[in-house]
C-alpha positions in Angstrom: -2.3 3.3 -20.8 1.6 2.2 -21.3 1.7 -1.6 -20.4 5.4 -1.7 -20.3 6.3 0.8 -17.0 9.1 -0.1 -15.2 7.9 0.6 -11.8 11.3 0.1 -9.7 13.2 2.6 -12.6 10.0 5.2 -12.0 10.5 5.4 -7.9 14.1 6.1 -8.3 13.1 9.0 -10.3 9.7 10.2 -8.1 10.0 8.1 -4.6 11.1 11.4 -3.2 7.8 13.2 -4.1 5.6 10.1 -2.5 7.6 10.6 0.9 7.3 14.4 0.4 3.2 13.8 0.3 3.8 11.8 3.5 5.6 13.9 5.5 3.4 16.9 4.7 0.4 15.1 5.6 1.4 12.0 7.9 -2.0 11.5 8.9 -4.0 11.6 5.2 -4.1 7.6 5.5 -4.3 7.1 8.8 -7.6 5.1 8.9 -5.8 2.9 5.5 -3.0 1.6 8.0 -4.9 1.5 11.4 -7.1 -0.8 9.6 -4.9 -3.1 8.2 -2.9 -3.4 11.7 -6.6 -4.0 13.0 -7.2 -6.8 10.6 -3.8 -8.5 10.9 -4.8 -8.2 14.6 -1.3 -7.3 15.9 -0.5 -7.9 19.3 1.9 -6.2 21.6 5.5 -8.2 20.9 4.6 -9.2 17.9 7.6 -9.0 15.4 5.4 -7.7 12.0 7.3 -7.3 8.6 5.9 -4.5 6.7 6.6 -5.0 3.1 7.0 -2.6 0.9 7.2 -0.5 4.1 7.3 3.0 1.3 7.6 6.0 3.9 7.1 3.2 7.1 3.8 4.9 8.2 2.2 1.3 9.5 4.7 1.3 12.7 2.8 4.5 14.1 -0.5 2.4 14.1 1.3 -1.3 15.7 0.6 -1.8 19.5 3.4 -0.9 21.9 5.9 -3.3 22.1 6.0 -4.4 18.7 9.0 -5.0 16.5 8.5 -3.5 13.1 10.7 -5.2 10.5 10.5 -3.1 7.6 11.2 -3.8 3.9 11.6 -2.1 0.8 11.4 -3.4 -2.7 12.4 -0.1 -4.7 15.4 1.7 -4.3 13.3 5.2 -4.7 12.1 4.7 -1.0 15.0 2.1 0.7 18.1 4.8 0.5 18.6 8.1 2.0 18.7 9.5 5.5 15.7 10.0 6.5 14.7 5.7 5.3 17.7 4.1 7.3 15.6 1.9 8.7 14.2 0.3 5.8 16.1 -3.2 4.9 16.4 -3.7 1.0 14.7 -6.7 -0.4 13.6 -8.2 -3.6 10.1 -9.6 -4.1 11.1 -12.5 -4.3 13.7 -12.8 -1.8 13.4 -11.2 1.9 16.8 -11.2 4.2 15.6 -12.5 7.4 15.3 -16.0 8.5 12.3 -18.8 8.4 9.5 -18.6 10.9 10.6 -15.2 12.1 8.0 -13.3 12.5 4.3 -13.2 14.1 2.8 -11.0 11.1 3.3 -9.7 7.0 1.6 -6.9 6.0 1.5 -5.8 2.8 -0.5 -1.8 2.1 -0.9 -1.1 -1.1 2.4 -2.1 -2.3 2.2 -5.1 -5.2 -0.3 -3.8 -7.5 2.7 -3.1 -9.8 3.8 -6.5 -9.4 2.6 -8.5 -12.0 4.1 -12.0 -10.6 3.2 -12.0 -7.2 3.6 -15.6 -6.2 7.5 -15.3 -4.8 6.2 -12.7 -3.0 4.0 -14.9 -1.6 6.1 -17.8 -0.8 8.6 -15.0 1.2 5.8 -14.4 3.3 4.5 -17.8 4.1 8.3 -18.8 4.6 8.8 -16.3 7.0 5.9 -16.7 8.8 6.0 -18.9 12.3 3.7 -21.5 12.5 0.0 -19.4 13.3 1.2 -15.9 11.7 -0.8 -13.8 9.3 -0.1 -12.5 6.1 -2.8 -9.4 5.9 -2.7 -8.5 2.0 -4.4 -4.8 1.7 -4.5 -4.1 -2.5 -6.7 -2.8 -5.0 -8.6 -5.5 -6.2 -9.3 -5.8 -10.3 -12.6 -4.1 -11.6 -13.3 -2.0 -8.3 -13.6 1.9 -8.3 -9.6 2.2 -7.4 -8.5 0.1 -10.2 -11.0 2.7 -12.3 -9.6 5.8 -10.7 -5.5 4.6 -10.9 -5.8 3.3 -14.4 -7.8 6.2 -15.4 -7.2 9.1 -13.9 -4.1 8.2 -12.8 -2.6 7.1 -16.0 -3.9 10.0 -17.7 -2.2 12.6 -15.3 1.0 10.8 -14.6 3.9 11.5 -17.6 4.6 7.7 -17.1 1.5 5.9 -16.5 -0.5 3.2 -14.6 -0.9 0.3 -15.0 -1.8 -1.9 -12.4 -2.0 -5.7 -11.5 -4.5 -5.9 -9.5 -5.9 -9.1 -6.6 -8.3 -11.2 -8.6 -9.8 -14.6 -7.7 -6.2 -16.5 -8.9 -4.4 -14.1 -6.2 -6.3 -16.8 -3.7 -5.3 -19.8 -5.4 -1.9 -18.6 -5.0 -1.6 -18.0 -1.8 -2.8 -21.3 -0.4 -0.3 -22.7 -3.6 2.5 -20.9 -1.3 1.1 -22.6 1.7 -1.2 -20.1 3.5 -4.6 -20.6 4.4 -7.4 -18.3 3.7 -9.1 -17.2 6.7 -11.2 -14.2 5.3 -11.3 -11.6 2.4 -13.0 -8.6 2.8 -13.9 -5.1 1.0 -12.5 -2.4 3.6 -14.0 1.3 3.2 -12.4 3.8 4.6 -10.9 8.0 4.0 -8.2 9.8 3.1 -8.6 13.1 5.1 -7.3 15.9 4.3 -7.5 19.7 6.0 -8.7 21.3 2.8 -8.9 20.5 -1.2 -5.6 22.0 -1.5 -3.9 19.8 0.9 -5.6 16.7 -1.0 -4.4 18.0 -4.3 -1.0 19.1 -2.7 -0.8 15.3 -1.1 -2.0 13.1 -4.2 -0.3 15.3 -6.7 3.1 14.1 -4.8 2.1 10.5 -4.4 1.4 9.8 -7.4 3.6 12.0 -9.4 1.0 13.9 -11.8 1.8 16.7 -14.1 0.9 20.3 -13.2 -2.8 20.3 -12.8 -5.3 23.0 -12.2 -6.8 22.8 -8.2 -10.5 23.2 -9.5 -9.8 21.2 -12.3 -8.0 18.2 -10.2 -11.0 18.0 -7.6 -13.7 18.2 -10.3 -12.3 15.0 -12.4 -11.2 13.9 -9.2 -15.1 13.2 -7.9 -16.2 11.7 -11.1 -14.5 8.6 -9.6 -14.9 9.3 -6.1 -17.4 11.1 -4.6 -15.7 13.5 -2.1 -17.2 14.4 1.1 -16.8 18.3 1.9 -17.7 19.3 5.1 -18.4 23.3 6.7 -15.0 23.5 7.5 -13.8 22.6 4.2 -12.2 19.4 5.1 -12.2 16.8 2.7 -12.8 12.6 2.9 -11.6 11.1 -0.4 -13.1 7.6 -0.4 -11.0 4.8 -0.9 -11.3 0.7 -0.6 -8.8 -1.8 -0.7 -9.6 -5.8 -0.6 -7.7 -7.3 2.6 -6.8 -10.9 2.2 -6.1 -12.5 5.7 -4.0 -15.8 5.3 -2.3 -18.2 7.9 0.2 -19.9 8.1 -1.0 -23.4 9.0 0.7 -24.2 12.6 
């Protein structure tokens, strides 16, 4: 595992083949961001800063009417034509004003930040009074912190190494000034048309070497069992801990 990856330097160089991955397959992670729009409980007019917004695939599963404020951390996925929308921010420090939004939600983005308390204190100052932060990450010692510091690492030329939520990820947050309303384990699938779409799709994402199909899917499922059905469509399991934190009114 290399502890010292430079994460921000890495998407300059492979943030293209992530937003490849999702423009082949939009719809692989569909259930990933439906549910943390579901959690967050979004309403219709609700202005909802999605941070890092990576290829923006959340505003597809918003309610109508919503204003989708997105944010970008690394320059591999905030520049270009087809991300003009995306605003460039820092961790630590978000250009839009205090109490400006109804809803932060956060997919998967932070694990490589190892310091994640400005990133907190952005959200809860950006928050209006009532508004959620909805924190969907890998949490520390589950099955995707095995598989993306194992497999991952070994098949990606520049590692992974992830930090991951943790019981101090709480005390942090209500140190920023959010309240904890609920933390939960949230199951869900990737789903895919075939195994070659899936290896096609995660080979892009998360920028592995040149790896044999059979091979990829047979290492694959000693982390996570895949579900194959007569069609040959495949459910690649995944989980992420949602943290569900609000602003105190």
């Amino acid at each position: 595992m290399n502890a010292e990856i430079d994460y921000e330097k890495i998407f300059v160089e492979r943030g293209w083949r992530y937003l490849r991955a999702l423009n082949r397959f939009p719809g692989a992670r569909a259930e990933e961001f439906k549910t943390a729009a579901d959690k967050a409980r979004v309403e219709p007019g609700h202005r909802v800063i999605d941070v890092p917004a990576g290829g923006g695939m959340l505003s597809r599963y918003l309610p109508e009417g919503c204003v989708a404020v997105r944010l970008e951390c690394a320059p591999g996925f905030s520049s270009g034509d087809q991300l003009r929308s995306h605003a460039r921010a820092d961790y630590s420090c978000w250009p839009l004003a205090d109490a400006s939004a109804e809803r932060v939600i956060s997919v998967a983005g932070v694990h490589h930040v190892e310091d994640k308390r400005p990133f907190y204190h952005e959200a809860a100052r950006c928050l209006a009074p009532g508004g959620v932060l909805l924190l969907a990450e890998v949490a520390e010692g589950s099955v995707i912190d095995t598989f993306l510091d194992g497999f991952i690492d070994r098949y990606n030329p520049q590692g992974h190494n992830g930090f991951y939520l943790n019981d101090q990820s709480l005390v942090d947050l209500e140190q920023a000034g959010l309240k904890i309303d609920s933390v939960t384990e949230q199951a869900y699938h990737w789903n895919f048309s075939s195994a070659a779409d899936m290896h096609a799709y995660c080979s892009d994402q998360f920028g592995l070497k040149a790896i044999d199909q059979d091979q990829f899917v047979a290492e694959l499922g000693e982390y996570l069992p895949l579900e194959i059905d007569q069609q040959q469509r495949v459910k690649l399991p995944w989980v992420l801990r949602h943290i569900r934190a609000i602003k105190p009114v």
